[in-house]
VOGU-3710 file (C-alpha; in Angstrom, 3 decimals, decimal comma):
1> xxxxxxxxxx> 41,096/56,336/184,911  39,672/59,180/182,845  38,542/62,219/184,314  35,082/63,283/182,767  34,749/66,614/182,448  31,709/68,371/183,683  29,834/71,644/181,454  31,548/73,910/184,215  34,857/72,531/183,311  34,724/73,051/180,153
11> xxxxxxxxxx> 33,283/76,630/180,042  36,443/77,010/182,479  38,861/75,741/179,709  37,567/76,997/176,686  37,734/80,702/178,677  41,360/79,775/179,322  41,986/78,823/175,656  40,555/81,708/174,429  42,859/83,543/177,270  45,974/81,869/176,475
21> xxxxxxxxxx> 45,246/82,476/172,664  44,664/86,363/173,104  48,498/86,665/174,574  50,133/85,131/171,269  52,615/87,611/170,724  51,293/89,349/167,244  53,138/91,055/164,651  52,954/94,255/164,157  52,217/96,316/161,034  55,737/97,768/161,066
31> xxxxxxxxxx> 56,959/94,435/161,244  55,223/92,644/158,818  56,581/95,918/156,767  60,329/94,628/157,267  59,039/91,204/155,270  58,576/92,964/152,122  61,221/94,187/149,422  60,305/96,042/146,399  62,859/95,639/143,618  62,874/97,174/139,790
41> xxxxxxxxxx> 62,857/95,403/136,654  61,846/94,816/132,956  60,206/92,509/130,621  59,205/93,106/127,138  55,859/93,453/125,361  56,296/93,199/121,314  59,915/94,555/120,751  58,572/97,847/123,363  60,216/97,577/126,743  57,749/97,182/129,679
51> xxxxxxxxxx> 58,813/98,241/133,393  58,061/95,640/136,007  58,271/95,871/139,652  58,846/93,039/141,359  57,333/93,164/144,866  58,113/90,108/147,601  56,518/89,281/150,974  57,933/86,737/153,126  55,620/85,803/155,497  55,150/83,110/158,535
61> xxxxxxxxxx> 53,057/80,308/157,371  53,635/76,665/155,751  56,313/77,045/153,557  55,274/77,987/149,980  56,199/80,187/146,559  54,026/81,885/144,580  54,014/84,082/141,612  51,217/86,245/140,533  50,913/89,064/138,184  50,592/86,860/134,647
71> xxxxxxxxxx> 53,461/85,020/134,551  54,177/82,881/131,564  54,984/79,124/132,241  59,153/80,445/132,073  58,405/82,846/134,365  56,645/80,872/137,251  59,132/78,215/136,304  61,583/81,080/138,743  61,131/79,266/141,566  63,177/76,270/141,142
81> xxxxxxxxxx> 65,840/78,696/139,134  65,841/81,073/142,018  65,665/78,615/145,098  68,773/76,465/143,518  70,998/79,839/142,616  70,500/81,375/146,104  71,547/78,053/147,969  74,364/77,751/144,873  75,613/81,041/146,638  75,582/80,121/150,086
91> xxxxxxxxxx> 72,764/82,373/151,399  69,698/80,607/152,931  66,383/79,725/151,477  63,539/81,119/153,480  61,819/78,335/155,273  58,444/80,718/155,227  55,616/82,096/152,528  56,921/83,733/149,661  54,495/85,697/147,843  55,973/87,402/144,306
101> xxxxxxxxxx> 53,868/89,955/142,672  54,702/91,700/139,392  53,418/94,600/139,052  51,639/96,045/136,992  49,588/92,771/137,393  47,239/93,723/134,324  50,148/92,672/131,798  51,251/89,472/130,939  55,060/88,986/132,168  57,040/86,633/129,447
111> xxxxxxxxxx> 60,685/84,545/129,476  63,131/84,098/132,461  64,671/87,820/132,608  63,034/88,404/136,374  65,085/86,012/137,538  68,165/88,061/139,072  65,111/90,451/140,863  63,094/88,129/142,391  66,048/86,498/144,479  67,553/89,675/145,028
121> xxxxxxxxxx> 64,248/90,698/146,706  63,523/87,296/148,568  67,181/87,468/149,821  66,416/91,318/150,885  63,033/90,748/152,264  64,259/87,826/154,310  67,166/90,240/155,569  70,128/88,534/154,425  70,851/91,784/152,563  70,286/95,035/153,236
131> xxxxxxxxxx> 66,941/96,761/151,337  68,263/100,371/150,852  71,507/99,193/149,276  69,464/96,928/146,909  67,083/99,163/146,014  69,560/101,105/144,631  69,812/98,858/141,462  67,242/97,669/138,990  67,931/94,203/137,524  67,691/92,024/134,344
141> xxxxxxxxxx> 68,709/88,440/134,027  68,141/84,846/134,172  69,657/82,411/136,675  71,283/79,024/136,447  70,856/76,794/138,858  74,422/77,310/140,025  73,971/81,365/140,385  75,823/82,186/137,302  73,875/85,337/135,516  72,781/84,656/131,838
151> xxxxxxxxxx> 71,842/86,553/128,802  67,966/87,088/127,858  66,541/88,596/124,817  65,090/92,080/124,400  68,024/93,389/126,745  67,985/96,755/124,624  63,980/97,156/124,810  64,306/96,724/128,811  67,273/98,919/129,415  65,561/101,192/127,125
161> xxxxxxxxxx> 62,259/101,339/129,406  64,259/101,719/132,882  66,358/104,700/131,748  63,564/106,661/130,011  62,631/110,145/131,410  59,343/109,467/133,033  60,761/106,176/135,248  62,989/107,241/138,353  66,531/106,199/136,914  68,827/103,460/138,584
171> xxxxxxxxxx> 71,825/101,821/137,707  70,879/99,032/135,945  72,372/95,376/136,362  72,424/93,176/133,446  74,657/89,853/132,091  77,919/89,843/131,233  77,288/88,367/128,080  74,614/91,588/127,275  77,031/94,127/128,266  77,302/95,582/124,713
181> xxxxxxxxxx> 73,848/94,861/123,810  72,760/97,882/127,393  75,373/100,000/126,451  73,850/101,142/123,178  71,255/102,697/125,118  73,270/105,766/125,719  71,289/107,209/128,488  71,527/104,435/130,622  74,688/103,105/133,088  74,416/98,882/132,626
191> xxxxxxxxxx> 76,618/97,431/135,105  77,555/93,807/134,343  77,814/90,638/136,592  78,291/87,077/135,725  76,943/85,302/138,703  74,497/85,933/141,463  77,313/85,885/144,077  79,437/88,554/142,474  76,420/90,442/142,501  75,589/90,211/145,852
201> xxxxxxxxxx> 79,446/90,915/146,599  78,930/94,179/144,917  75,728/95,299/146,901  77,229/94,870/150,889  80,368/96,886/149,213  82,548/93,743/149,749  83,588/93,773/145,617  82,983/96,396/142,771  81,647/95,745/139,025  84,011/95,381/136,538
211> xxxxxxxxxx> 83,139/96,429/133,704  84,404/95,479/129,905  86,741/97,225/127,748  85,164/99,171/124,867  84,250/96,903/121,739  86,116/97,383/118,475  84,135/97,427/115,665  85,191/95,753/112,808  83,494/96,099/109,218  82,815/93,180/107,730
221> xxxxxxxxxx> 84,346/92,011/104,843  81,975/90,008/102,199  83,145/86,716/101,096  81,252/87,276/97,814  81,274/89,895/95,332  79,166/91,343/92,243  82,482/90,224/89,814  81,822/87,097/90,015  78,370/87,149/88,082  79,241/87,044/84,554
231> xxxxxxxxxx> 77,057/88,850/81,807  73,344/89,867/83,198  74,030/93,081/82,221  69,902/94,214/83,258  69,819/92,222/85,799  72,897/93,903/87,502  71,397/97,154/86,304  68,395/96,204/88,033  70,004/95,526/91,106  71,967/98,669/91,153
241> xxxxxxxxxx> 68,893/100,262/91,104  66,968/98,441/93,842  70,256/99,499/96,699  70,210/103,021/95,264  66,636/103,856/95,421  65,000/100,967/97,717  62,992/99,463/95,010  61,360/96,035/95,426  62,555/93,495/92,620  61,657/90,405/91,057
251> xxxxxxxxxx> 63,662/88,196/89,484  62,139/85,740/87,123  63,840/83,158/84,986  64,549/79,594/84,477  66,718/77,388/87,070  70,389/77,933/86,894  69,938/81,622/85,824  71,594/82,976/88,723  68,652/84,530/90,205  69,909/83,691/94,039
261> xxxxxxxxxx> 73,534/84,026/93,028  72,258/87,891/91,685  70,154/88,523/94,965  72,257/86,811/97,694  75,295/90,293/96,196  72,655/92,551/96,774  73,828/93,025/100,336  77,463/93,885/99,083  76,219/96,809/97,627  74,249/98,414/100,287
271> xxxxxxxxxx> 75,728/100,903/102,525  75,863/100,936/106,505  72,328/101,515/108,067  71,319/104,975/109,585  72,242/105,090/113,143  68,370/105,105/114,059  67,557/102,472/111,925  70,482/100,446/112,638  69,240/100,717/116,710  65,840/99,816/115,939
281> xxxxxxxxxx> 67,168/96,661/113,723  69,489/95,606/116,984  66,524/95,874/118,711  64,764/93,404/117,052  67,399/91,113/116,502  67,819/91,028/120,231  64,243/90,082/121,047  64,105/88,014/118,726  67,078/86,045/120,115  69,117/86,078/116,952
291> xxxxxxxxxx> 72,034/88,606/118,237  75,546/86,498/118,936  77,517/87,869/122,549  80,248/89,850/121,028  77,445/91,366/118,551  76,699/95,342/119,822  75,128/97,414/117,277  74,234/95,972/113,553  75,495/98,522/111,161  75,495/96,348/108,022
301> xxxxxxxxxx> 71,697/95,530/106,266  70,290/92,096/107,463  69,849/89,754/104,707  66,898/87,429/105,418  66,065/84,250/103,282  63,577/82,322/105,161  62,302/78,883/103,367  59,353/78,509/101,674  57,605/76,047/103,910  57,594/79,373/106,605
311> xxxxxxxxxx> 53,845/79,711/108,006  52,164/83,275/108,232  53,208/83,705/111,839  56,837/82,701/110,938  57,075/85,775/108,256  54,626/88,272/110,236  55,844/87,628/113,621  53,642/86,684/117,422  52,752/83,789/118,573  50,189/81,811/121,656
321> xxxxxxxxxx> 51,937/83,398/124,371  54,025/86,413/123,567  54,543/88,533/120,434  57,561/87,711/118,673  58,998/89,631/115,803  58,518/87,450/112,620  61,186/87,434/109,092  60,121/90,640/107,835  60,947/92,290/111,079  64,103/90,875/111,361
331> xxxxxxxxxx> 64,750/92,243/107,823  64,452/95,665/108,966  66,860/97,901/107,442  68,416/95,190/105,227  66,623/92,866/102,422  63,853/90,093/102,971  64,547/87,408/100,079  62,142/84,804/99,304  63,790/82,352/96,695  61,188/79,893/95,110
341> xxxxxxxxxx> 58,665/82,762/95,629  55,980/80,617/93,928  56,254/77,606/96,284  55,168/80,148/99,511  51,769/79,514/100,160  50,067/82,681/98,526  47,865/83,881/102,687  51,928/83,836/103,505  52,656/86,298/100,255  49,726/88,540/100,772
351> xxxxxxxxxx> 50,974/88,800/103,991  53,413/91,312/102,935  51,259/93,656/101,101  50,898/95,940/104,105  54,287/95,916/105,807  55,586/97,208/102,263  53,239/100,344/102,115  53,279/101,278/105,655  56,883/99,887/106,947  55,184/98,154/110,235
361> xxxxxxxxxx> 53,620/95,306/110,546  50,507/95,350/112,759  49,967/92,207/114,635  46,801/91,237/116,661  46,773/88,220/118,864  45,067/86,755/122,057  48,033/88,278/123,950  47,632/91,884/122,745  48,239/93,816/119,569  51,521/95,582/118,929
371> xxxxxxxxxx> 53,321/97,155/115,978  56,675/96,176/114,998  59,040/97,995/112,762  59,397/96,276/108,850  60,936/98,163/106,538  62,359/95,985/104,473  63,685/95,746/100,799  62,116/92,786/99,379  63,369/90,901/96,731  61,901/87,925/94,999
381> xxxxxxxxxx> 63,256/85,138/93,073  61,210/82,297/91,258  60,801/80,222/88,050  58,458/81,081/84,844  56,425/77,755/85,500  56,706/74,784/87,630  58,734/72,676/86,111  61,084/76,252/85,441  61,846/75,493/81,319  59,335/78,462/79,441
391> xxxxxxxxxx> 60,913/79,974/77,045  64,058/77,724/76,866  65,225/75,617/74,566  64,274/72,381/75,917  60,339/73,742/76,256  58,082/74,103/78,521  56,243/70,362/79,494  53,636/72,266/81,770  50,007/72,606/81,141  48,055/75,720/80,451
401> xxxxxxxxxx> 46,260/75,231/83,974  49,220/74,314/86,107  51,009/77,176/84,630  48,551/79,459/85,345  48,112/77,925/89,195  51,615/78,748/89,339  51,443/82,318/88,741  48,574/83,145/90,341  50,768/82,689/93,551  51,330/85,957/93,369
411> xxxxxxxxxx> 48,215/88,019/93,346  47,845/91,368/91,390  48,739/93,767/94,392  51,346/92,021/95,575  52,669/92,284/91,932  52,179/95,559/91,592  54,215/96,529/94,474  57,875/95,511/92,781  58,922/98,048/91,574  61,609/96,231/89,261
421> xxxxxxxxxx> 60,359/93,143/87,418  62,835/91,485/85,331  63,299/88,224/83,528  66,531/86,491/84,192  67,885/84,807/80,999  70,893/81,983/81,351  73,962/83,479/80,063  75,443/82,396/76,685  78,516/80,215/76,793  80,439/83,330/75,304
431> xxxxxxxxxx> 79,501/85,121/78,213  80,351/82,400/80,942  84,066/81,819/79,256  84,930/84,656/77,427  83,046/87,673/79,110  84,689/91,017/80,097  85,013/91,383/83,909  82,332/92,572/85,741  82,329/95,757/87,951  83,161/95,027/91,652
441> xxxxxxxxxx> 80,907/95,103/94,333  82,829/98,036/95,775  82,514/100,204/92,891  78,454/99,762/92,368  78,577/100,811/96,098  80,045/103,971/95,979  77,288/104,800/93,257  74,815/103,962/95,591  75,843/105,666/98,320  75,954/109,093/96,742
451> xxxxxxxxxx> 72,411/108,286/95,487  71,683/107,547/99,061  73,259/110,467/100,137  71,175/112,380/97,731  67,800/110,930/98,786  69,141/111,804/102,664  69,163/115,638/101,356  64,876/115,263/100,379  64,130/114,092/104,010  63,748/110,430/102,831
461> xxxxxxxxxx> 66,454/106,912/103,516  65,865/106,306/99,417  64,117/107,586/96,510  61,153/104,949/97,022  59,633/106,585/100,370  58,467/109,790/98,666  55,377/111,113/98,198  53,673/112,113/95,431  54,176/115,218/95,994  57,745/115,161/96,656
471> xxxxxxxxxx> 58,001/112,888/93,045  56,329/116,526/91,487  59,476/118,475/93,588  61,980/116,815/93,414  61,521/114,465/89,946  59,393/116,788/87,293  58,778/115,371/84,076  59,422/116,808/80,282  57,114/117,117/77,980  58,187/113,924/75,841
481> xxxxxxxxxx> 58,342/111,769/79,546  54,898/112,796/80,335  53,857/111,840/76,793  55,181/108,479/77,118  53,967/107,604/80,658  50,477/108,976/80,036  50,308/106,397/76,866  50,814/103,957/79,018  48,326/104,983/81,566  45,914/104,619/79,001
491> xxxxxxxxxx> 46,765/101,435/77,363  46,209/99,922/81,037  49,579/98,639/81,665  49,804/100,658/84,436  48,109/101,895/87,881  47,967/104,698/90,005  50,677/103,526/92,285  52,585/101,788/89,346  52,629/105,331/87,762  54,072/106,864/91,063
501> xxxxxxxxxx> 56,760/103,580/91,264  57,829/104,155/87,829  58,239/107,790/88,510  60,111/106,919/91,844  62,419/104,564/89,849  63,235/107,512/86,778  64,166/109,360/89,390  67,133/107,224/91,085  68,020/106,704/87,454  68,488/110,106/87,263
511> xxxxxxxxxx> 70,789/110,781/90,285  72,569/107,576/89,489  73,215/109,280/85,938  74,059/112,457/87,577  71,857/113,926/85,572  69,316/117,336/86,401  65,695/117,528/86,374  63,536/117,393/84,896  62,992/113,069/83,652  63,219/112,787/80,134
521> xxxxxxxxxx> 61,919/109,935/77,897  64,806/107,774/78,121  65,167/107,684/81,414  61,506/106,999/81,992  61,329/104,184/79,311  64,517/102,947/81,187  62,029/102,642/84,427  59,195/101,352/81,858  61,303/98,137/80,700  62,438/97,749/84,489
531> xxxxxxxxxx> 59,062/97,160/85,129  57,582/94,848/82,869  55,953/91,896/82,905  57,682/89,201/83,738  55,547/86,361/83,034  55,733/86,920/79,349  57,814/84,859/76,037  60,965/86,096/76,443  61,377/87,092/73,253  59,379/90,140/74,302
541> xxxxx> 62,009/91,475/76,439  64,539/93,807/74,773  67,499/92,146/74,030  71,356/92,465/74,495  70,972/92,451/77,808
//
């Protein structure tokens, strides 16, 4: 039978509830301390490295993971990546609350690279490790689900971050695969690891990092060559030009020309990149994912040739959840070339008015703004009309309207920023079968590099980034030049910054003549027929080219 109890009863039971509640053994503060592991790492923001800290508490409680700090959906998406690669390595999975916090938590967190510090700091908070020998590392890397450690991009930008002055340095752990990538960030001491157990083997002392053997570079040879285009004696001119003094260039003629045979050996005559530049184009590269394993530092231009279908965010880089470096970015240092240029959509062509007068591209999104480097040598290619016959023999079958469409593709200040504008005429039969050889691609080189090296000696990479008032230093005019150009000026063939281009490009025609201030006329009606329209009859165009 039940016992019913009475109101003194219960008093008498609640006040022993209450009584056998109050001596539950509780935590203490320096306990709950031991439950939490603080562990440094990076992410990146833009192509800018971005130091993260990576804070865990493990805590009594139903059992539970959760990230905070603005995580991106691969970065929440840890906890199945960590939880598999910890059990994959025969440590134990806390059976408790896990609480990850990435500080700072004001700035979105992107991709899987926090991956190798947050189970490092659940295994050390859960004390399956010791913390003081853990802290001793920072750590970049994403996990398979098996433990094995895997490459992530931007390795440079975060190595870069967690070995700068102002952040207390640690030996950084990174990938295998990225070994090369870290080491080109001289200041810091990457320390490679291919799966999560070797890296725990290596913190308890029971195993040391091995590290790689130094990489061999190896130039690259080019499979093609400047020989093999036969006659296009401007055009080659033009070219020679454009490597020497980093001049912009369109090429405009009818299909079969060789406009993209012509453009595609413009990389065979450039010379290696400046060490800077050639660091802040790896950079890129690696954020932007494109950089192969054995890859270390680019020292060869990067020739670009995205498609004409490429949308505005495509060319100028970011993106609805992090900032990624776009086509003219990844053509730092090297050339961007847009074949078909009058198929882009002409918002994607204006796009690159900026980036070519400032050498950054500025972009703002939900996410942030941030600038990335774009310093590129652009180089155009595209037909007369649509259907790509004016001027030939078989005739142009396009209307006056379409025609017109066509051009207007490419809007005035956009135009006026190539600096070489030539028309591309097929080559005569004589020419294809019976033409001299052409000079190497080896041999144009060595040409531009002294004009390079030339440039190096008035502060500038090439001719084409000075100033108007180093054009007055270091490129005066004669008497006869200033004539000429100032007839021009009048006639209104030319602008303000067409009259500074034009002087720019008399000016590598000067040091690739050898020759000694100051410009005379030839040499600045040289840079005058380099730099006319293109849209005209042919038969304008000097000839015997």
């Amino acid at each position: 039978m039940a016992h019913i109890l009475n109101n003194q009863d219960i008093k008498v039971y609640i006040s022993n509830a209450k009584h056998i509640y109050l001596n539950i053994p509780q935590k203490t503060n320096e306990q709950e301390k031991t439950m939490l592991a603080i562990i440094e790492s990076a992410s990146v923001r833009g192509v800018e490295g971005q130091k993260v800290s990576v804070e865990v508490h493990v805590s009594n409680g139903l059992p539970g993971f959760t990230v905070v700090g603005l995580p991106d959906t691969a970065c929440k998406e840890s906890r199945d990546r960590v939880r598999a690669a910890i059990i994959s390595t025969n440590y134990k999975w806390p059976m408790k609350r896990i609480t990850v916090n990435l500080a700072p938590s004001s700035v979105k967190k992107i991709g899987a690279g926090l991956d190798v510090a947050i189970a490092v700091a659940i295994l050390s908070a859960s004390e399956q490790i010791p913390r003081d020998l853990a802290m001793k590392y920072a750590y970049l890397g994403e996990l398979g689900l098996d433990g094995s450690v895997r490459k992530i991009p931007g390795i440079i930008s975060m190595v870069d971050v967690l070995s700068a002055k102002e952040v207390a340095k640690k030996e950084i752990v990174v990938p295998h695969d990225a070994f090369y990538e870290a080491a080109l960030i001289t200041s810091a001491n990457p320390l490679p690891v291919k799966s999560l157990n070797e890296l725990l083997e290596c913190i308890i002392g029971e195993s040391h990092f091995e590290m790689p053997p130094p990489q061999k570079y190896t130039p690259i040879v080019p499979e093609i060559d400047m020989a093999e285009v036969k006659g296009q004696k401007l055009a080659r001119k033009a070219l020679e030009v454009s490597a020497a003094g980093g001049h912009n260039l369109l090429l405009v003629g009818p299909p079969g020309s060789g406009k993209s045979m012509l453009a595609k050996r413009l990389s065979t005559v450039l010379p290696e990149m400046l060490p800077e530049i050639a660091l802040e184009a790896t950079r890129i590269h690696s954020v932007a994912g494109h950089l192969s394993t054995d890859v270390g530092l680019l020292k060869h231009p990067p020739f670009r040739a995205p498609h004409h279908t490429m949308s505005t965010v495509a060319l100028t880089g970011g993106g609805s959840t992090w900032i990624k470096p776009g086509e003219m970015s990844a053509a730092h240092g090297g050339v961007l070339f847009m074949d078909e240029m009058g198929e882009f959509s002409a918002v994607v062509l204006d796009s690159l008015r900026q980036p070519l007068e400032e050498g950054f591209i500025r972009v703002s999104r939900a996410a942030g703004t941030v600038s990335i480097p774009a310093n590129f040598l652009l180089v155009g290619a595209m037909n007369p009309c649509p259907c790509g016959q004016f001027g030939t023999k078989q005739g142009c079958h396009c209307t006056e309207g379409s025609r017109a469409k066509y051009i207007r593709r490419l809007s005035g200040p956009l135009l006026d920023r190539f600096d070489l504008r030539i028309f591309v005429r097929r080559p005569s039969p004589n020419e294809l079968l019976r033409g001299d050889p052409s000079e190497t691609s080896a041999e144009i080189k060595e040409r531009v590099e002294r004009v390079r090296a030339i440039s190096k000696t008035r502060g500038v990479q090439y001719n084409s980034e000075l100033s108007s008032a180093g054009l007055k230093e270091y490129g005066p005019l004669s008497e006869d030049a200033k004539e000429h150009l100032e007839y021009c000026l009048a006639n209104g063939n030319l602008s303000a910054r067409g009259m500074d281009r034009v002087r720019c490009t008399s000016l590598t025609l000067m040091d690739l003549a050898g020759n000694k201030p100051p410009i005379d006329k030839s040499l600045m009606a040289m840079a005058l027929h380099l730099r006319q329209e293109p849209f005209v009859q042919p038969t304008q165009f000097i000839q015997g080219q």
